[in-house]
N, C-alpha and C positions, 0 to 999 in steps of 0.2 A: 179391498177388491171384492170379498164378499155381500157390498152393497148394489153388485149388477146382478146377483145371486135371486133378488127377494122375488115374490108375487105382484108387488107394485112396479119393479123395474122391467120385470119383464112380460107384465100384460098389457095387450097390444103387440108387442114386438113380435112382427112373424115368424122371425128365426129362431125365437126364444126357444127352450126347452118347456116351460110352461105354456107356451101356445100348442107348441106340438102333442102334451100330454091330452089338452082339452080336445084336439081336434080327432086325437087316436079313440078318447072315450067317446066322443058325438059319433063316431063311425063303428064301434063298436057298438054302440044302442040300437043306430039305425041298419046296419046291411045285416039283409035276412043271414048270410053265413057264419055270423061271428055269436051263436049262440049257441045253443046246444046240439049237437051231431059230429060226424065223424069226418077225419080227416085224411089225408091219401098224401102220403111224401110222395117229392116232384124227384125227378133228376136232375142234380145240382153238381157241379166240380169240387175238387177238395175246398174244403175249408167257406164253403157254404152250404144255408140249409133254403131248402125250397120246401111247401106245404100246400095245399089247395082244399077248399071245401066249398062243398054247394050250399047254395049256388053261385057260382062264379066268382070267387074270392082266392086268391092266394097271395103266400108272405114268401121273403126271400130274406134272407139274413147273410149279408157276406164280412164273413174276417178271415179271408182270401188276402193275397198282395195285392189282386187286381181288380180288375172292372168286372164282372159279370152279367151276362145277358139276363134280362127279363123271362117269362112264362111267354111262347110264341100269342101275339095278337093280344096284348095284355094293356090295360091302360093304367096310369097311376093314380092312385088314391092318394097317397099319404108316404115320406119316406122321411128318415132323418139327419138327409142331406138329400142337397142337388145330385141328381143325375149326373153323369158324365152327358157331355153334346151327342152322344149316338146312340142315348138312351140307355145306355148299361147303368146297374150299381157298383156304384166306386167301392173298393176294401173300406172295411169299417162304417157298412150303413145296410139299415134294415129298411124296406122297401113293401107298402102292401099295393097288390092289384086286385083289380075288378078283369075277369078273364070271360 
């Protein structure tokens, strides 16, 4: 089973965990936010964490039981699962926007 594990199996694969690492570091090169400067926690319910930095960049991290709302007006970059259909992040998935 650890042969769907490797680099070879899972590149190309969009859902893969190696697709996702590559596409988290090409977004971390490219958006001015994710380098050096300060950051401002959001308001989040238990059992998530919310972040934002300029310009226009925030992370949401839910290990909540449920679904949580997005940053208001927020669109998606990158998360580690599908959205739920009404836009929220499902429990157990971390989520970045552009705001």
């Amino acid at each position: 089973a650890w042969c769907t594990l490797t680099v070879e199996a899972q590149r190309g694969d969009e859902n893969s965990m190696f697709e996702l690492y590559r596409r988290a570091l090409r977004l971390r090169r490219e958006h001015p936010a994710l380098g050096d400067g300060r950051l401002a926690w959001l308001p989040a319910p238990a059992g998530a964490l919310a972040f934002a930095r300029e310009p226009g960049f925030a992370c949401l991290v839910n290990i909540s039981g449920g679904p949580v709302a997005p940053p208001a007006g927020s669109e998606l970059l990158i998360s580690s699962g599908p959205l739920s259909s009404d836009g929220r992040v499902p429990a157990d998935t971390a989520a970045w926007f552009s705001v």
